[in-house]
MINUMAR-636903 format. One record per residue (C-alpha): residue number from 1; x, y, z; chain. Coordinates in steps of 0.1 Angstrom, whole numbers. Layout:
% MINUMAR-636903
{node NUM,{X,Y,Z},"A"}
...
END
This chain:
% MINUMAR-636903
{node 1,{0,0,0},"A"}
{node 2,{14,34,-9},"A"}
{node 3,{-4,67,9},"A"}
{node 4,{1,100,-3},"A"}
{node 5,{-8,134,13},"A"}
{node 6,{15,159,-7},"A"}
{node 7,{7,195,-22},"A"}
{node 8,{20,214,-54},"A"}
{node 9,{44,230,-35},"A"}
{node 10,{63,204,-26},"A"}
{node 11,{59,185,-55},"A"}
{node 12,{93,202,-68},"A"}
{node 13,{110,192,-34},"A"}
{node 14,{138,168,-25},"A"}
{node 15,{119,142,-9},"A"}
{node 16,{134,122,19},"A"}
{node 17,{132,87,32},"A"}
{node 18,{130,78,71},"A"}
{node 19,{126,53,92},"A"}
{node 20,{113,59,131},"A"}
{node 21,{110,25,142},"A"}
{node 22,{143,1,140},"A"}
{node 23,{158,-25,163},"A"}
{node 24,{191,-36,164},"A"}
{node 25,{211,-59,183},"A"}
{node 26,{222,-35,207},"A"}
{node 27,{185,-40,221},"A"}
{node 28,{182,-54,262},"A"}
{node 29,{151,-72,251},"A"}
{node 30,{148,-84,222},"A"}
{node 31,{172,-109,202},"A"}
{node 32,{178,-90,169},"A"}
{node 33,{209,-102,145},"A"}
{node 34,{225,-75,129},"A"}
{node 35,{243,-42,142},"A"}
{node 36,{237,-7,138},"A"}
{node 37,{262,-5,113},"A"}
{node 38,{249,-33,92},"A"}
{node 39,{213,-12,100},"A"}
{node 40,{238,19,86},"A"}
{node 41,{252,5,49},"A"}
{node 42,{219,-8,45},"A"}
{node 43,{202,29,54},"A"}
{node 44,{232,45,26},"A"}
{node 45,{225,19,3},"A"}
{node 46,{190,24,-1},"A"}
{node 47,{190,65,3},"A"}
{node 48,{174,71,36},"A"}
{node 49,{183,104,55},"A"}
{node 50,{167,99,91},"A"}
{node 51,{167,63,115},"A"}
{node 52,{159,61,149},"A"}
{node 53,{172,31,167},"A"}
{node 54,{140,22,192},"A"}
{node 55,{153,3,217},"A"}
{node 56,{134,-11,244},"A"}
{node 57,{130,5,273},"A"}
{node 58,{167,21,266},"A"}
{node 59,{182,49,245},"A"}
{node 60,{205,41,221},"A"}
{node 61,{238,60,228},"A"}
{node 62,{268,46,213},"A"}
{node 63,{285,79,199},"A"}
{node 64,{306,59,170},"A"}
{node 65,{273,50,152},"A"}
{node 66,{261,82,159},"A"}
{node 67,{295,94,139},"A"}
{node 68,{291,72,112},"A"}
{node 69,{262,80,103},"A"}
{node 70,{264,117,104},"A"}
{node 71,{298,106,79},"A"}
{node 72,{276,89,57},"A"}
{node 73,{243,123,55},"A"}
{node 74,{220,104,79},"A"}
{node 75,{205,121,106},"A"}
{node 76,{200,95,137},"A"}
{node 77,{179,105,162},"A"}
{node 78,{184,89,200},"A"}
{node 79,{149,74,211},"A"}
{node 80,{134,48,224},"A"}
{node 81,{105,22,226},"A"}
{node 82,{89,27,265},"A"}
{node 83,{62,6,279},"A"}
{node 84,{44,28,300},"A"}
{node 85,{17,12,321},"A"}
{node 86,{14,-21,292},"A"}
{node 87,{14,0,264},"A"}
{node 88,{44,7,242},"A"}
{node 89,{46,47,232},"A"}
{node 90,{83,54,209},"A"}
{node 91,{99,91,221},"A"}
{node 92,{122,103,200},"A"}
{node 93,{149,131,207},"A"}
{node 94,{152,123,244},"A"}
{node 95,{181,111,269},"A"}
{node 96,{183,80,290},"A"}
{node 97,{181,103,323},"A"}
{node 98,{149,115,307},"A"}
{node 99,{138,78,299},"A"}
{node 100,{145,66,336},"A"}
{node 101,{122,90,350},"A"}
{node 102,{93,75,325},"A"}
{node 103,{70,51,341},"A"}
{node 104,{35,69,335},"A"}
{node 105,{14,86,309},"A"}
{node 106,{13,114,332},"A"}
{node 107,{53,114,336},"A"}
{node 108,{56,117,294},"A"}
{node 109,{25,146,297},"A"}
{node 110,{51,164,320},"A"}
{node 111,{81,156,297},"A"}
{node 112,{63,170,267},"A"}
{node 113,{53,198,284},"A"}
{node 114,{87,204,296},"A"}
{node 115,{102,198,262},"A"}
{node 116,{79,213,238},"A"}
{node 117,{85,208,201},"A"}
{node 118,{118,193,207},"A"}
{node 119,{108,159,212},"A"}
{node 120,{83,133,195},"A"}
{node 121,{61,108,206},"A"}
{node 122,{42,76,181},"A"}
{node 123,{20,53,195},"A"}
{node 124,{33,23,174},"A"}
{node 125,{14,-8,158},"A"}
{node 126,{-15,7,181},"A"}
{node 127,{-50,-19,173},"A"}
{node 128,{-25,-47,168},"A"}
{node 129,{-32,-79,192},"A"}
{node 130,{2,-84,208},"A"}
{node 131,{33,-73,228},"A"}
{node 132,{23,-38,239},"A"}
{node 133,{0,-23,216},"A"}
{node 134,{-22,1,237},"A"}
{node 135,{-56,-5,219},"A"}
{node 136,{-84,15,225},"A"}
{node 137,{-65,32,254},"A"}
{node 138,{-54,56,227},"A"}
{node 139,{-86,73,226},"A"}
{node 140,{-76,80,264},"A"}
{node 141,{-42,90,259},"A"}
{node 142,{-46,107,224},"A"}
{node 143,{-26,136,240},"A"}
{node 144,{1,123,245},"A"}
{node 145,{12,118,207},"A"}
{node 146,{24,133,179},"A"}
{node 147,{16,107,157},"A"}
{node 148,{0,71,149},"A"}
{node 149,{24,40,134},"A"}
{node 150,{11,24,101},"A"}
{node 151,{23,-8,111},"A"}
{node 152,{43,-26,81},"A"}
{node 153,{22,-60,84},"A"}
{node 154,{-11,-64,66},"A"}
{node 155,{-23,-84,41},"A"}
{node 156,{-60,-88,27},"A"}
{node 157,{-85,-84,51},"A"}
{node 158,{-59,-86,79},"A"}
{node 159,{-47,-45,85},"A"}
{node 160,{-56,-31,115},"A"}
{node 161,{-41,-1,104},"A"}
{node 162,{-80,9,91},"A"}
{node 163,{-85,21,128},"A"}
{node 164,{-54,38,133},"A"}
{node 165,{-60,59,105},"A"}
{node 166,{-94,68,112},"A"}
{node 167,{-84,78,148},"A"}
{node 168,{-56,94,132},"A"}
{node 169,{-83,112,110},"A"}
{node 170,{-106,118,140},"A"}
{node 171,{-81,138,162},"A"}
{node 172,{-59,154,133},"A"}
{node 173,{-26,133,139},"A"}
{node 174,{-2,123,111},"A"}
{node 175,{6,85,104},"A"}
{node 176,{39,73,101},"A"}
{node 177,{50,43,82},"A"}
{node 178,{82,27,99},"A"}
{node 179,{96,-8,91},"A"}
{node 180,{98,-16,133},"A"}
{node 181,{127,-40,121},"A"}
{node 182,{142,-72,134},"A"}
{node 183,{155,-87,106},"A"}
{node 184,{181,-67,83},"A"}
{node 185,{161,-76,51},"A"}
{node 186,{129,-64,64},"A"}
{node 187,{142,-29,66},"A"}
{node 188,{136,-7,37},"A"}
{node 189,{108,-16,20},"A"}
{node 190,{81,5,48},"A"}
{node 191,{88,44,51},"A"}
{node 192,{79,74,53},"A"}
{node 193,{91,104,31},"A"}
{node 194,{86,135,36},"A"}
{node 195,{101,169,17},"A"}
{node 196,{137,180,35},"A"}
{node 197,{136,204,58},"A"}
{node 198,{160,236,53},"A"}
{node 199,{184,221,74},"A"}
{node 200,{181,182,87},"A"}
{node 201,{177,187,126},"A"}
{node 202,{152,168,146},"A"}
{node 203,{133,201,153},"A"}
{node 204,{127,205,118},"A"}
{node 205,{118,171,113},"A"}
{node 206,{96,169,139},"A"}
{node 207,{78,203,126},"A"}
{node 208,{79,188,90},"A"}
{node 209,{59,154,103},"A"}
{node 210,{34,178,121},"A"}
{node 211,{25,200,94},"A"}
{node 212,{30,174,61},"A"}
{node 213,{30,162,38},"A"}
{node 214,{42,125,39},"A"}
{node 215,{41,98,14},"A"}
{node 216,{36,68,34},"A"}
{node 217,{55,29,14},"A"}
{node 218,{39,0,30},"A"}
{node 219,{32,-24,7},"A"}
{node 220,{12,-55,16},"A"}
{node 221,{25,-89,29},"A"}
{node 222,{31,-113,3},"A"}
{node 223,{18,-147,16},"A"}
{node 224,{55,-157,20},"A"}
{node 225,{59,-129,41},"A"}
{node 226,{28,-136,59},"A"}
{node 227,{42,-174,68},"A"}
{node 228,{74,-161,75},"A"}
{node 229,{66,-134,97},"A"}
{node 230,{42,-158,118},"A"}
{node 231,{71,-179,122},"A"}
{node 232,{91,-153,135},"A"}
{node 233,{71,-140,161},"A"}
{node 234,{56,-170,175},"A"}
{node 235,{93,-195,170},"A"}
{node 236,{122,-180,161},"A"}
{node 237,{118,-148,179},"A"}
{node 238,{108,-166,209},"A"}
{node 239,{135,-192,209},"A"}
{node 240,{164,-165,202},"A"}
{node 241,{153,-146,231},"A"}
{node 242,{146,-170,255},"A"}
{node 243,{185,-185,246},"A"}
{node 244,{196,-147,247},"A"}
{node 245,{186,-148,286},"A"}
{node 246,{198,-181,291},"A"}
{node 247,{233,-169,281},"A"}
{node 248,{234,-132,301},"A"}
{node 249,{223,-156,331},"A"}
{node 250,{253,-180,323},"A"}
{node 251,{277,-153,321},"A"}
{node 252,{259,-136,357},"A"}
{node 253,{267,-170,375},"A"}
{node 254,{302,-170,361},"A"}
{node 255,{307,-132,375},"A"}
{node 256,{292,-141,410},"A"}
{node 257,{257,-119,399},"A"}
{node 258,{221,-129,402},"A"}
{node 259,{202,-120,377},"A"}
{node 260,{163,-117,383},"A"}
{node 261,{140,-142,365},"A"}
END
């Protein structure tokens, strides 16, 4: 599916690809295979501009990948992918000191309102039944985003993105398209683009996704995509992470720690 929400004016403008939604291996909860600078050549190879590196519950902060990719023209934003109260909310442009004192939607109401315009906020794969999609809570919580994921799987009748758009409709919030990646070949192929700003800052950005207009790339699943991906939620996934915490506990025993269950 490819969405379009674009004016004359900025039909003449470079347009730029970005991603707000990636995981890497660098991630404490999740058991992804590839690094941020596989994530990186991949990004340059295929012409995207802007990543954000969603880690859960932590910000990504290693300053070499940050480096590289300001080497190679692509702004990378540090963010993260927070479950506040079972619900998972992604804040972009924001510390880990700032992310330790999350635990509530009332504690990101008061970081908003202490940062302004300068940070972000998408509730991500929102009407989707798993992990930490926040349902119909976003009616609730509506104020507390910026914007609402497209969520790159759907196929046929399956695409619970219907809702999130019409809620995004409803209360005037743009959607994002975003690739939430896991596996290296699954990135690139759901973004968002958007005309560049006069200068590439997150500020900018983050005015530019507020305003419009975005082109949104997320083409259905392909039935081998459909299979594959079921596989690698409900096995794969599973198995990798559960062997991922079998081997930080390992190496805890072999330090003298105890690490919780």
């Amino acid at each position: 599916m490819s969405m379009s929400m674009s004016n004359s004016a900025s039909e003449s403008a470079e347009w730029i690809k970005i991603d707000l939604h990636i995981h890497t291996l660098d991630d404490p909860k999740d058991a992804v295979d590839y690094s941020a600078h596989e994530l990186l050549e991949r990004a340059r190879a295929l012409g995207f501009r802007v990543l954000a590196i969603t880690l859960h519950d932590a910000v990504f902060s290693r300053q070499e990948v940050f480096a590289d990719a300001a080497a190679m023209g692509i702004l990378l934003i540090p963010a993260a992918e927070m479950r506040l109260q079972g619900a998972d909310v992604i804040v972009l442009n924001v510390t880990a000191e700032e992310m330790a004192e999350l635990k509530t939607f009332d504690d990101l109401r008061r970081l908003r309102a202490h940062r302004g315009d300068s940070v972000f906020t998408i509730a991500p794969h929102p009407f989707y039944m798993f992990g930490g999609s926040i349902g119909s809570r976003l009616l609730r919580e509506i104020d507390c985003f910026d914007a609402i994921e497209f969520c790159h799987f759907h196929v046929g009748l399956f695409n619970p993105n219907r809702r999130a758009e019409k809620v995004a409709s409803r209360f005037g919030k743009p959607l994002i398209a975003t690739s939430d990646a896991h596996r290296l070949h699954a990135f690139g192929r759901h973004y968002t683009s958007m005309p560049m700003p006069s200068a590439l800052t997150p500020e900018n950005l983050f005015a530019a996704l507020r305003s419009g207009p975005l082109r949104l790339t997320s083409p259905a699943s392909s039935f081998a995509d459909f299979v594959s991906a079921i596989y690698f939620v409900f096995l794969a996934h599973p198995f990798r992470v559960r062997r991922k915490i079998a081997a930080c506990r390992r190496q805890s025993s072999s330090n003298g720690t105890r690490v919780a269950p």
